[in-house]
FIVEX-319978 format. One line per 3 residues: number of its first residue (from 1); for each residue x, y, z of N, C-alpha, C. Coordinates in pm, whole numbers, plus 32768, in hexadecimal, padded with zeros to 4 digits. Example, Ala and Ser with C-alpha at 12.3 -4.5 7.8 and 13.67 -1.06 7.14 Angstrom:
2
1> 8527/7DC7/830C/84CE/7E3E/830C/8528/7EB6/830C ~ 8505/7F1F/82C4/8557/7F96/82CA/850A/8003/8313;
! end
This chain:
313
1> D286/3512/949B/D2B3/357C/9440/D289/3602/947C ~ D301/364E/946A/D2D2/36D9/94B6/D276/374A/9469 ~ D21B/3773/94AB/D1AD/37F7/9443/D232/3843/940F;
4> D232/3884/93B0/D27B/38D3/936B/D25C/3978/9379 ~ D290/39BE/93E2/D267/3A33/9416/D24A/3A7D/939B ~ D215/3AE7/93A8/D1C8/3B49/932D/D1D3/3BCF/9380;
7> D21A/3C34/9345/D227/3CA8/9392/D1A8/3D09/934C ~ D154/3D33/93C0/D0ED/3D88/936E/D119/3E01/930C ~ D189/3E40/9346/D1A1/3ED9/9306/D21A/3EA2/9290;
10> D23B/3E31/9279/D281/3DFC/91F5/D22D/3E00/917D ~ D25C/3E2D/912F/D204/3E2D/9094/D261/3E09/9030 ~ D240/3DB6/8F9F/D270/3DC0/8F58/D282/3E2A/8EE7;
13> D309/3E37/8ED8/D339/3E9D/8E50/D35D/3E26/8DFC ~ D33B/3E6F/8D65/D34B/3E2B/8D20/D3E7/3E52/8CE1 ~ D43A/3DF3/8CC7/D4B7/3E0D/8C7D/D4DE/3E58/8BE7;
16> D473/3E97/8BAA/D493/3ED9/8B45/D443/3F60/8B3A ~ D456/3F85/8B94/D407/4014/8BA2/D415/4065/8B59 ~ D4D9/404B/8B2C/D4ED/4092/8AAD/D4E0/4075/8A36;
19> D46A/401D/89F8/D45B/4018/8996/D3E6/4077/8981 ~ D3F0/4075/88C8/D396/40DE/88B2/D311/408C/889F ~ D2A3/40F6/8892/D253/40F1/88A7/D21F/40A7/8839;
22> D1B6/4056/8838/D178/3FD6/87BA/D0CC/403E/875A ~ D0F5/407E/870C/D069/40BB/86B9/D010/4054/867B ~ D027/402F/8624/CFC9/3FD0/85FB/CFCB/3F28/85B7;
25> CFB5/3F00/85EA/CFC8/3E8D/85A2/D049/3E40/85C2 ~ D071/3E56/8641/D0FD/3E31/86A7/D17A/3E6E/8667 ~ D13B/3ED3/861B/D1D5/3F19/85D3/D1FA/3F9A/862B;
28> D270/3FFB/8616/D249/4068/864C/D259/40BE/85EC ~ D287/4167/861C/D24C/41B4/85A1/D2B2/41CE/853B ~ D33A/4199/8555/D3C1/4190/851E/D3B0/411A/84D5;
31> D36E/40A6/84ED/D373/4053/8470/D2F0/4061/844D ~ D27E/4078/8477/D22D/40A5/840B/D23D/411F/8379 ~ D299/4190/83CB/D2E5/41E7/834D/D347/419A/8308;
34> D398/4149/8336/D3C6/40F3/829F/D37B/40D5/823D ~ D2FE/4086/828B/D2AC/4046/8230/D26B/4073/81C9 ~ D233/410A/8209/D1DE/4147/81EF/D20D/4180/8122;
37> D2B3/41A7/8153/D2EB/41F7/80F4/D319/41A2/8091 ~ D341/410D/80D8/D331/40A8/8029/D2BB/40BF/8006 ~ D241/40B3/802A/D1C9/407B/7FED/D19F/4108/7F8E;
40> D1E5/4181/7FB0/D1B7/41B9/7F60/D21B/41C4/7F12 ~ D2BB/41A3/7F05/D316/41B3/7E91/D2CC/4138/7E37 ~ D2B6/4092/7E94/D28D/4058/7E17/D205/4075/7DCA;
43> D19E/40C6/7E1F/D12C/40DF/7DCC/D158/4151/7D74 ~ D1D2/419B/7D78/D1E6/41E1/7D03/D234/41AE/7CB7 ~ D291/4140/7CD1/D2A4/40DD/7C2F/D232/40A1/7BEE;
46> D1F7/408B/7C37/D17E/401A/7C09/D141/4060/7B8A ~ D110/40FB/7BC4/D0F2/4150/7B57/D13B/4170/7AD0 ~ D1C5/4186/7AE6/D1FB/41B5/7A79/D247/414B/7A37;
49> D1FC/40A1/7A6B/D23C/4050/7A1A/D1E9/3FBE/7A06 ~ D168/3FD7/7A15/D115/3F6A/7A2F/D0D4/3F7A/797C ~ D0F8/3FB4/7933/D0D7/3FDD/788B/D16A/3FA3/783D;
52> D1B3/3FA5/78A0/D255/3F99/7822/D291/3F0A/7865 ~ D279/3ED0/78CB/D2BE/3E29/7916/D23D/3E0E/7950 ~ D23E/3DA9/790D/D1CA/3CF5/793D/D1CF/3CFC/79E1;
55> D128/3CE7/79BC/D106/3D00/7A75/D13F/3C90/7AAC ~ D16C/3C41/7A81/D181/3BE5/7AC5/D231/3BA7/7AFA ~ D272/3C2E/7ABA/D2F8/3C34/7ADC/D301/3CBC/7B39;
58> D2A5/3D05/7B31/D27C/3D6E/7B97/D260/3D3A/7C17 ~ D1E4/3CFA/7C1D/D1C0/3C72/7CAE/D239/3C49/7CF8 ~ D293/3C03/7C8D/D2FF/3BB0/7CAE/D360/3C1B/7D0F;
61> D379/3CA0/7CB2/D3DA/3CED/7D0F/D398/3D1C/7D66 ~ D326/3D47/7D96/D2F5/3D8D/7DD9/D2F4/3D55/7E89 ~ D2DC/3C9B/7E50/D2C7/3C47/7EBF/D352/3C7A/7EFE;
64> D3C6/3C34/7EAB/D460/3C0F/7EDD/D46C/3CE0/7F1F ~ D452/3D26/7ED4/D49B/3D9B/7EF1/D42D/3DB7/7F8D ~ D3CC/3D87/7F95/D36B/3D9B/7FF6/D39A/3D6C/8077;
67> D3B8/3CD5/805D/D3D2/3C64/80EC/D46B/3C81/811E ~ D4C3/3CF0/809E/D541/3D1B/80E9/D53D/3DB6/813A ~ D4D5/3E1F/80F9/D4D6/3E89/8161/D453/3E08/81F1;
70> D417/3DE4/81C5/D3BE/3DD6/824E/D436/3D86/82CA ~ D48C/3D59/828B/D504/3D0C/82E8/D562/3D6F/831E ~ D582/3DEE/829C/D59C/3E2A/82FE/D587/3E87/8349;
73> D4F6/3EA0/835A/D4A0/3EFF/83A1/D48E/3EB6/8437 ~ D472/3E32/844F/D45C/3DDB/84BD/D4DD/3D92/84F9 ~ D54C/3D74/84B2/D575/3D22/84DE/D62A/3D8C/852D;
76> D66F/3D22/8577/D6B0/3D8D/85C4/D742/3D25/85D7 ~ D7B8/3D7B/8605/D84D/3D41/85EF/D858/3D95/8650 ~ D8E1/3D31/86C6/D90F/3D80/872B/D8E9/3DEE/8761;
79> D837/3DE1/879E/D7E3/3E0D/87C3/D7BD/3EB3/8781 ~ D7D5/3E9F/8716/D7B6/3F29/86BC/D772/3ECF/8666 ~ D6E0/3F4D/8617/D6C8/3F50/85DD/D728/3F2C/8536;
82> D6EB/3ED1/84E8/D74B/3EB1/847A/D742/3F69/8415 ~ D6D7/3F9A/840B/D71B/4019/83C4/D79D/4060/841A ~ D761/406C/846C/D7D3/40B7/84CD/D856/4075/84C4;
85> D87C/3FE1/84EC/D8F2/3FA9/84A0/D922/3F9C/8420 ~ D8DE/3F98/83E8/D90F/3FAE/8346/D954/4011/8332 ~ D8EA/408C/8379/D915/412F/8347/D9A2/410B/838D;
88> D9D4/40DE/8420/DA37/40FD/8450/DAA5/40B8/8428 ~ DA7F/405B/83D3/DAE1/400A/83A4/DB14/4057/8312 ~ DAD0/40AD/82CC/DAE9/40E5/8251/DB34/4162/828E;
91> DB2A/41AA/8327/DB6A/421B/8343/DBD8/41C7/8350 ~ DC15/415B/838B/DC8A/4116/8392/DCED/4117/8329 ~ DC92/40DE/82CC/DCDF/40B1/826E/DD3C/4156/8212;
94> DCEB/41B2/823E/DCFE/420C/81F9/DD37/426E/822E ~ DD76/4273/82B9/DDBB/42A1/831E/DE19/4280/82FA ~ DEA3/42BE/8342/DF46/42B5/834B/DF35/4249/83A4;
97> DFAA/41F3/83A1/DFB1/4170/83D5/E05A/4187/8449 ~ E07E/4222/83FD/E110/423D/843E/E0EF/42B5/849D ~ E107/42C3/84FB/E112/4333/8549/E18B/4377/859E;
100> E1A6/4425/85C0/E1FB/4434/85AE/E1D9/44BB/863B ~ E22D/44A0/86AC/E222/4522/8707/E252/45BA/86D5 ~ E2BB/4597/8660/E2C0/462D/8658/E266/466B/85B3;
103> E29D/46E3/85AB/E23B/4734/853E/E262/46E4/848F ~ E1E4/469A/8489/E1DE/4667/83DD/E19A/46C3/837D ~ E17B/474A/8375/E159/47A1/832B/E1D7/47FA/82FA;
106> E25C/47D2/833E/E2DB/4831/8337/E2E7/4803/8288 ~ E31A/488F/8238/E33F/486F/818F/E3D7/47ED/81A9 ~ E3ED/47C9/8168/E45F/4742/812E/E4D8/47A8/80FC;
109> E553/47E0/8153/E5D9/47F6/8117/E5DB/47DB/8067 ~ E60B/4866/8073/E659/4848/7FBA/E69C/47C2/7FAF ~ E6F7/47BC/8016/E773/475A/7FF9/E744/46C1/8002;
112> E6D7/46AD/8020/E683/4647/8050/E642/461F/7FAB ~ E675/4579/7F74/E649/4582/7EEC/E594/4550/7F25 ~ E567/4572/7EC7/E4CF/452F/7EDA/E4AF/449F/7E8E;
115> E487/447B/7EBF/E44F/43C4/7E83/E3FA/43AC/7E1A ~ E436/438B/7D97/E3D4/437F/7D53/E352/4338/7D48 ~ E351/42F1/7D9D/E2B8/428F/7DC3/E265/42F5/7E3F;
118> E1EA/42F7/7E41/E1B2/432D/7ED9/E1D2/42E3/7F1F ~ E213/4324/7F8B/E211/42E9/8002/E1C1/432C/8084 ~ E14A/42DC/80C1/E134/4316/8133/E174/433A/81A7;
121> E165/43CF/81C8/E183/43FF/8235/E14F/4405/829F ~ E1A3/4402/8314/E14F/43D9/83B1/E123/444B/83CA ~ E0A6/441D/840D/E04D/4490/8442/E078/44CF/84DE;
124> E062/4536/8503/E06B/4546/856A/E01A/4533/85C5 ~ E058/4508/8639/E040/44BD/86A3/E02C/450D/86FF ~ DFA0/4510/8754/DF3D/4581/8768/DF27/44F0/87E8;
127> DF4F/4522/8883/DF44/44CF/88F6/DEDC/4507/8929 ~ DE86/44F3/8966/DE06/4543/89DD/DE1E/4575/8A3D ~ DED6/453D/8A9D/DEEE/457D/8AF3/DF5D/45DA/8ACA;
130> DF9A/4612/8B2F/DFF2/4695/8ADA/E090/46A5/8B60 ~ E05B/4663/8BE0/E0B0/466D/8C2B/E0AD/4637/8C98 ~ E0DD/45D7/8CF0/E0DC/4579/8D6B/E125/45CA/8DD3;
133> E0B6/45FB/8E4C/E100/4631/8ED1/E13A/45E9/8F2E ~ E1BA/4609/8F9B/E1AF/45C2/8FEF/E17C/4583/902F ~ E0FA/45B8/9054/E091/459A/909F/E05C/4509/9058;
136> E06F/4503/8FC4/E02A/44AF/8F80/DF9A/44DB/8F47 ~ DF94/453A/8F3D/DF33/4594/8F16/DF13/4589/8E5B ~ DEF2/453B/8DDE/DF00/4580/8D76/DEB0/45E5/8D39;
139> DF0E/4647/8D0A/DEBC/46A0/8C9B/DE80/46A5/8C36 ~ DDDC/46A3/8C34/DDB3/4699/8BC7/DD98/4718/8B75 ~ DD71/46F8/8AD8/DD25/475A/8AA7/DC96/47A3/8B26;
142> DC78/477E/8B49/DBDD/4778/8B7C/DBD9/476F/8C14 ~ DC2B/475B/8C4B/DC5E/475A/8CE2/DCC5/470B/8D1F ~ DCC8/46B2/8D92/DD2F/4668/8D86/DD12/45CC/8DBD;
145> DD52/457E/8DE3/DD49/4505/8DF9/DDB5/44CF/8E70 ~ DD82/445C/8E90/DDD7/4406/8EF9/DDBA/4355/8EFA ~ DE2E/4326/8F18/DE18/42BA/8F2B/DE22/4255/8FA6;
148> DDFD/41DB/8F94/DDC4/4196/9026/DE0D/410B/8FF3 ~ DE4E/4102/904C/DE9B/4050/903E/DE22/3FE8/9076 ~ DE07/3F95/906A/DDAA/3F32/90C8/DDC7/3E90/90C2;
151> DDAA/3E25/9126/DDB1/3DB8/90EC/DD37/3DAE/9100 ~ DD1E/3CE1/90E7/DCC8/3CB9/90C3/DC5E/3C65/914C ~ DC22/3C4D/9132/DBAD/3BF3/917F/DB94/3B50/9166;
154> DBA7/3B0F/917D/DB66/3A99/9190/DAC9/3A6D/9187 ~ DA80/3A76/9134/DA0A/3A66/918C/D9CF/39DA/918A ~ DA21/39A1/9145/D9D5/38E8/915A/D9F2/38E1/91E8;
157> DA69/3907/9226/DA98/38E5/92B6/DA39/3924/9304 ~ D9E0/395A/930F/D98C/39A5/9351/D90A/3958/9363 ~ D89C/3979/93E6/D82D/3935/93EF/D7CB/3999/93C5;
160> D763/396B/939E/D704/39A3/937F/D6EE/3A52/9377 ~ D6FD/3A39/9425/D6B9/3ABC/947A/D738/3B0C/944A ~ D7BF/3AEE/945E/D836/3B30/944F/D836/3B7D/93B7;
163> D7F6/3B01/933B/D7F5/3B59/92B9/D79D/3BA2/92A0 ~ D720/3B9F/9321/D6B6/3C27/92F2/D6F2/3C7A/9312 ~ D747/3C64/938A/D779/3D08/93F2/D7D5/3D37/9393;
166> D854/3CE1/9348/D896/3D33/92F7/D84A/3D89/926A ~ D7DE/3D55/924C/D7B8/3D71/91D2/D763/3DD7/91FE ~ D6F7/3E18/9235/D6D7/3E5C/9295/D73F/3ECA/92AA;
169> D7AB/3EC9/92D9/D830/3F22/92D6/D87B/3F69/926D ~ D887/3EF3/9204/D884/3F1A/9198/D816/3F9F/9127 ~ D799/3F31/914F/D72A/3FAE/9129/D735/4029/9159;
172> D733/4050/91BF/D746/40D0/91FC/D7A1/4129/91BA ~ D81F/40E9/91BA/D89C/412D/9189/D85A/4161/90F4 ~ D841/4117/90AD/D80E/412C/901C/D79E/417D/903A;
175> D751/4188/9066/D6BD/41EB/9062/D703/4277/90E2 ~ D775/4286/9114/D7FF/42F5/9136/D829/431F/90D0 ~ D81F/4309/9073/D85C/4345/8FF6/D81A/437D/8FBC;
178> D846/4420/8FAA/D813/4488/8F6B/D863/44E6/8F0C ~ D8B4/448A/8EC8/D93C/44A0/8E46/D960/442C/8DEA ~ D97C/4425/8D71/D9C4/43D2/8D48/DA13/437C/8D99;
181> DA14/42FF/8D99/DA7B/4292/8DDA/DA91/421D/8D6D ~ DB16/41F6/8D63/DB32/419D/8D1C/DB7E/4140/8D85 ~ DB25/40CE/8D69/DBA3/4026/8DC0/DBD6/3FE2/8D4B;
184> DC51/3FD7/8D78/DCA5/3F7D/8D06/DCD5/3F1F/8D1D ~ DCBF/3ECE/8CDE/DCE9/3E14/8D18/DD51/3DF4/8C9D ~ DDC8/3DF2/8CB9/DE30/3D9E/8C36/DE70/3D66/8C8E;
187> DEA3/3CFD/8C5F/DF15/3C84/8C83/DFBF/3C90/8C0F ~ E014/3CD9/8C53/E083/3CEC/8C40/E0D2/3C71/8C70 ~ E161/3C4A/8C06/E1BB/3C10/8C32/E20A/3C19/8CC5;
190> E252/3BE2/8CD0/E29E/3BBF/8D7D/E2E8/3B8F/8D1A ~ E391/3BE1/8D5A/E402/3BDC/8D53/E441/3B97/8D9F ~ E435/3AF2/8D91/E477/3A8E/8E25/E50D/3A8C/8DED;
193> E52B/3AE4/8D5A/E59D/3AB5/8D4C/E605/3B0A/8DB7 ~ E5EF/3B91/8DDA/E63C/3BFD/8E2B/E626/3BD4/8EB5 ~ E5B4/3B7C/8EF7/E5BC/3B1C/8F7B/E612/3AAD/8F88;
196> E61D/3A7E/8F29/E693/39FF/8F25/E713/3A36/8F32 ~ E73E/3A8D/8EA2/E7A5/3ABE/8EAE/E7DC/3B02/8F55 ~ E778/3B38/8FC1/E7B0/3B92/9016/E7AF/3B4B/908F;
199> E73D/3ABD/908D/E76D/3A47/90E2/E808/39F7/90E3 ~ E80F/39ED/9067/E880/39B9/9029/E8F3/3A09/906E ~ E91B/3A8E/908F/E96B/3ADA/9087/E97D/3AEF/90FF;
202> E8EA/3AE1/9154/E917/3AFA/91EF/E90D/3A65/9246 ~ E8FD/3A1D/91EF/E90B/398F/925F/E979/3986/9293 ~ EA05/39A4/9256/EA7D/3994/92AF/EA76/39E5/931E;
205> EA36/3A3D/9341/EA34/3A90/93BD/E9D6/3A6E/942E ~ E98D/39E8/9425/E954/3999/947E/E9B9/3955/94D5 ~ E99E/3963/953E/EA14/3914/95B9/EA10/387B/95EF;
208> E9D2/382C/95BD/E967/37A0/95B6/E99B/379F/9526 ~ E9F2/3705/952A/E9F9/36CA/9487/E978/36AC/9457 ~ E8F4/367D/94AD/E8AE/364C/949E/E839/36C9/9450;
211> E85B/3715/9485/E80F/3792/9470/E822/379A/93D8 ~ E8BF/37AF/93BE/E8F7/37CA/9340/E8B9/3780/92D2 ~ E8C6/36EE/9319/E87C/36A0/9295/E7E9/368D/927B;
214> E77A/36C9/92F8/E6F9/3700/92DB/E6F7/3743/9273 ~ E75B/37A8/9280/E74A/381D/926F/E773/3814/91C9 ~ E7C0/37AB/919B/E7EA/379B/9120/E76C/3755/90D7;
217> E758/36ED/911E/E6E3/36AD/90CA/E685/36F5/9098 ~ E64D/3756/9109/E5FE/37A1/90D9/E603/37E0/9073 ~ E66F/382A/9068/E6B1/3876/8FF9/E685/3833/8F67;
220> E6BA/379A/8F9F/E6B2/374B/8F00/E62D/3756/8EE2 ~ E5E7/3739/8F64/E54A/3716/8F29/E50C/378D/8F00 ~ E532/37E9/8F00/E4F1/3895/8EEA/E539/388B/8E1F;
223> E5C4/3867/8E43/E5F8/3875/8D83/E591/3814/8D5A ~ E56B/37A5/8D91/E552/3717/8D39/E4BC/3758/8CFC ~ E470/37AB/8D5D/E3D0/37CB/8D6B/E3B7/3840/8CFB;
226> E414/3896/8CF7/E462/38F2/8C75/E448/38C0/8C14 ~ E4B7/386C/8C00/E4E3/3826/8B68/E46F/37F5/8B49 ~ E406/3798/8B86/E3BF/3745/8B4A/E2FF/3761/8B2D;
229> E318/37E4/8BB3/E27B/3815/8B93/E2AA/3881/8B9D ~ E201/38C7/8BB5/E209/396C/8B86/E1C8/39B5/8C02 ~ E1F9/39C7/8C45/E1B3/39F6/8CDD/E15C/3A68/8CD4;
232> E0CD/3A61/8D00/E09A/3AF3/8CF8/E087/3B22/8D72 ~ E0A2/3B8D/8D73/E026/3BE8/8E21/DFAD/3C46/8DD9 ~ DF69/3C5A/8E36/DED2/3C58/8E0D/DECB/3D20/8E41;
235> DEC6/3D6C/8E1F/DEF5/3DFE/8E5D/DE60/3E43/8E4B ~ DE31/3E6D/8E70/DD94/3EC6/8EB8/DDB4/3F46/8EC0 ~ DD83/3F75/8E70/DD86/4014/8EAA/DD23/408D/8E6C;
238> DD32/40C3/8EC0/DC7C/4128/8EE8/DCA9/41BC/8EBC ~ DC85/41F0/8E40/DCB0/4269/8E3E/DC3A/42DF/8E4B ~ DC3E/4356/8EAD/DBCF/4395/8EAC/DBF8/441A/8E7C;
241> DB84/4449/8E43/DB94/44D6/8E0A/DB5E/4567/8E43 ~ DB5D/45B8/8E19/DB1C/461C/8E5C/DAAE/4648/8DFF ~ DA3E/46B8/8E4E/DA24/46D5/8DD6/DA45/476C/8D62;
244> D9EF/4748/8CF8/DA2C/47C3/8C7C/DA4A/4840/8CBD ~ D9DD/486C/8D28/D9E9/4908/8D5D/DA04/490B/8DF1 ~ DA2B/4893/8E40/DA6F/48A4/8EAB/DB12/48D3/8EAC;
247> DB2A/48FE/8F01/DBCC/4952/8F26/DC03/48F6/8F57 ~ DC59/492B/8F17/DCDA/4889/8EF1/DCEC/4890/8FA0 ~ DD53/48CC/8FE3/DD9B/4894/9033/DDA9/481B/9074;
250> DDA3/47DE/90DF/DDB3/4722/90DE/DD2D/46FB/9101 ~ DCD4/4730/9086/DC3A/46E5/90A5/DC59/465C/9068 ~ DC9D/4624/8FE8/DCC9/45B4/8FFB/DCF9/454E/9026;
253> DD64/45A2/9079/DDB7/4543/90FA/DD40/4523/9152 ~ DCE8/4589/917E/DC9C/456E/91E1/DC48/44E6/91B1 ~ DBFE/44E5/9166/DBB5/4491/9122/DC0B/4403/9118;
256> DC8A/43EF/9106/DCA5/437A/90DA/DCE4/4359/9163 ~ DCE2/43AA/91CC/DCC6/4364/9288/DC73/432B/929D ~ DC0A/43A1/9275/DB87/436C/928C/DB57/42E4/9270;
259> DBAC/42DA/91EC/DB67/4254/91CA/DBE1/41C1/9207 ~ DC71/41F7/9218/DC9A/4178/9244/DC5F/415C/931A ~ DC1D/41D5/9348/DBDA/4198/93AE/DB68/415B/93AC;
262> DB1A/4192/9345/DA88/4145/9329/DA8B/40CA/9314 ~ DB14/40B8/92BB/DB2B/4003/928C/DB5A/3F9B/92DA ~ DBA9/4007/936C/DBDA/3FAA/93BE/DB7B/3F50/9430;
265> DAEF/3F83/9427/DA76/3F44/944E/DA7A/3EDA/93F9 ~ DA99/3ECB/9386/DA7D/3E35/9340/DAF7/3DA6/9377 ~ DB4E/3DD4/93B7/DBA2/3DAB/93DD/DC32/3D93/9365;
268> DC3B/3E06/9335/DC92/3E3A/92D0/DCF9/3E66/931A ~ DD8E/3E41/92C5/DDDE/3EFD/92ED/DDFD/3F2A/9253 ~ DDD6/3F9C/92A4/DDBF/4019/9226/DE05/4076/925A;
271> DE58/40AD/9213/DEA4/4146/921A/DEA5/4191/91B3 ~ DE9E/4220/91E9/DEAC/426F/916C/DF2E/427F/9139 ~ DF55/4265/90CB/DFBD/427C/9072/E025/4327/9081;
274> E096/430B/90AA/E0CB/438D/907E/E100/4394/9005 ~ E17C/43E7/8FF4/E187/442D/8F5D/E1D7/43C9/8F23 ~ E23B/437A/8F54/E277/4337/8F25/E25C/42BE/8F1D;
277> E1DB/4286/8F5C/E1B3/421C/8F36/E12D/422D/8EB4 ~ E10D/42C0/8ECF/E0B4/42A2/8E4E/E0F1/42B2/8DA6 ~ E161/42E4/8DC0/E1B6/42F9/8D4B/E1DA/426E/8D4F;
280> E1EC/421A/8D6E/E21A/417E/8D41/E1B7/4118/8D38 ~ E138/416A/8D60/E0C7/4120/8D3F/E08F/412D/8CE0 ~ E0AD/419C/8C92/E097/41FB/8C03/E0DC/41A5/8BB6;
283> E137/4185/8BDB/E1E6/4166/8B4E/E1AE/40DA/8B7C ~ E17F/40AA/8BC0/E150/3FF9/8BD1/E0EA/3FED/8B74 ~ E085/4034/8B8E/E010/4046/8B0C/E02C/4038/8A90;
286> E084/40A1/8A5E/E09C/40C1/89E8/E10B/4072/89C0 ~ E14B/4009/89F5/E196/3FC3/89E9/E1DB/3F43/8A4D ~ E172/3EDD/8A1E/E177/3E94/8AC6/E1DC/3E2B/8ADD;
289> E208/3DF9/8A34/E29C/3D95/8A39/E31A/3DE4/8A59 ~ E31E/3E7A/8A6D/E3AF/3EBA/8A72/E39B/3E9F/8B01 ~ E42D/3E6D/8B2F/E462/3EBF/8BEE/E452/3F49/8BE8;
292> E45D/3F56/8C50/E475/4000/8CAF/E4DC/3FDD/8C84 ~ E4EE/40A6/8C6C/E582/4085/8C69/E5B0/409C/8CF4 ~ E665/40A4/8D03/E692/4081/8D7D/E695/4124/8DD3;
295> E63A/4145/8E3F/E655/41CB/8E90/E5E3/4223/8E5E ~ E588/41C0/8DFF/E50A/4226/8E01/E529/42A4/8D93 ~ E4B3/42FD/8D9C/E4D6/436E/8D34/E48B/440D/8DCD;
298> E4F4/4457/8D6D/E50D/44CA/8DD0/E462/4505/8DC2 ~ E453/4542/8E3E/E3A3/456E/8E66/E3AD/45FD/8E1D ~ E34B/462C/8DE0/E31A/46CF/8D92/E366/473E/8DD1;
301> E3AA/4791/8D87/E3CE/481E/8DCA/E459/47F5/8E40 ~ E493/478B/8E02/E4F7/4738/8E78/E57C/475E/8E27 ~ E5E8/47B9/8E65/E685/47E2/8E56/E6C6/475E/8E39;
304> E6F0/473F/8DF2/E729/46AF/8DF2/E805/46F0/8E08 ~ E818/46B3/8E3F/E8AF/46EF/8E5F/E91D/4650/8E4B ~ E998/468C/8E56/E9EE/45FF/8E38/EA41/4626/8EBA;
307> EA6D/458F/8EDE/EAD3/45B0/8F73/EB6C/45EF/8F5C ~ EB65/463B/8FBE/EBC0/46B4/8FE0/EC2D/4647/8FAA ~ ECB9/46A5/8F2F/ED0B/4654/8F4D/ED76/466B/8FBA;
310> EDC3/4611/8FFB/EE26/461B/902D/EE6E/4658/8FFE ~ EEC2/46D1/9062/EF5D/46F3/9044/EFC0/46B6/9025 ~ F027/4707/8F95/F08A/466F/8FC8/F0DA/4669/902A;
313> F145/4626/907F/F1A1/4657/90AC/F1FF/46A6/90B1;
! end
């Protein structure tokens, strides 16, 4: 059995650095102030009602009303704190559920009858970015942004030494970062139905019958793989920001080079995104069962024109 090397200048970090800090009694000071502020709402029922209801239906609520704030002072849902989810679940519920890009504060036309039941109105729809450059550049409130295509890694396929060196590579890149960065991992549908269809369409133009009927089967087996499952691709992507009081010009672009060369040490390909791929990476986000539509959408500040017509004769 081989000694198990030990690098002297390796140390362990611990994985929750960002947690807060533990005051007393393994609580911290956010659920000790829960606690703190039942114990004194119930020591002020206790007072103004321990003369008029039996101590012993007092006890009773005090336990049950006790063991439900202490649950939810300690205990936690989709890695939030349970006050903090609650609260966000009551802003939910109590939010517009409809939203709307243009102005919902405009008054309602005379001619327009009004509904005798309330009906909620959509709120307006308030995006973070404001405009996509050619470059692929977006505009934020606060500066701007870019994005980074990447694939993926293997690392069971890798030996040992190979997954320190990538991970090692990795680290670096991350302790390089001196801005906001977001990586995004979703798995979007695959459209094998528009591959079949365009196999289908060009197999007669194979010069080999034999070719043709490759070329058909395939086809079938691309509809058959359609119809019966649900194909995903797995899409990665690295968006970097600038910061609040840096000057816009392509300090973003630069940054999201920066980072598809840093990644190509992991044995990645990574490119930075231009304008028209981050605009369909936007409308993929925000909607990942629709197709593109067909020819893309026209880039910011772009003349859109129709073809010259012909003279007649």
């Amino acid at each position: 059995m081989s000694e198990q090397r030990r690098d002297p200048d390796r140390i362990k970090m611990p994985a929750d650095v960002d947690a807060p800090d533990k005051v007393a009694y393994g609580l911290t000071f956010r659920q000790l102030a829960i606690l703190a502020v039942a114990a004194v709402v119930f020591y002020g029922a206790w007072q103004a009602l321990h003369t008029r209801v039996p101590t012993t239906l007092l006890l009773g609520a005090a336990v049950v009303l006790g063991g439900v704030v202490f649950a939810l002072a300690v205990s936690r849902r989709d890695g939030r704190p349970m006050d903090l989810w609650l609260l966000s679940a009551v802003r939910h519920s109590r939010s517009p559920k409809a939203l709307a890009s243009t102005d919902t504060t405009a008054p309602v036309p005379d001619w327009v009858q009004q509904p005798r039941a309330k009906v909620a109105l959509p709120a307006p729809l308030r995006l973070p970015a404001d405009a996509i450059g050619d470059d692929g550049q977006i505009s934020l409130a606060g500066g701007t942004a870019a994005m980074v295509a990447a694939t993926t890694v293997n690392l069971g396929l890798r030996t040992d030494d190979e997954q320190q060196a990538l991970l090692d590579s990795y680290g670096r890149w991350l302790n390089s970062l001196s801005t906001p960065t977001q990586v995004v991992v979703s798995a979007q549908p695959v459209d094998l139905r528009s591959h079949a269809d365009t196999l289908a369409d060009t197999a007669h133009q194979l010069p080999d019958p034999r070719l043709r009927a490759a070329c058909g089967d395939h086809a079938a087996f691309l509809a058959d793989l359609a119809e019966r499952r649900d194909p995903l691709r797995r899409q990665v992507l690295i968006v970097t920001r600038t910061h609040p009081g840096e000057r816009a010009g392509h300090s973003a672009r630069r940054r999201a080079e920066d980072t598809a060369r840093s990644l190509t040490s992991l044995g990645v390909t990574a490119r930075a995104l231009d304008g028209a791929a981050v605009t369909a990476a936007v409308a993929a986000a925000a909607d990942p069962y629709r197709p593109p539509r067909p020819g893309g959408l026209a880039a910011p500040d772009t003349v859109i024109t129709a073809p010259a017509k012909e003279p007649p004769p």
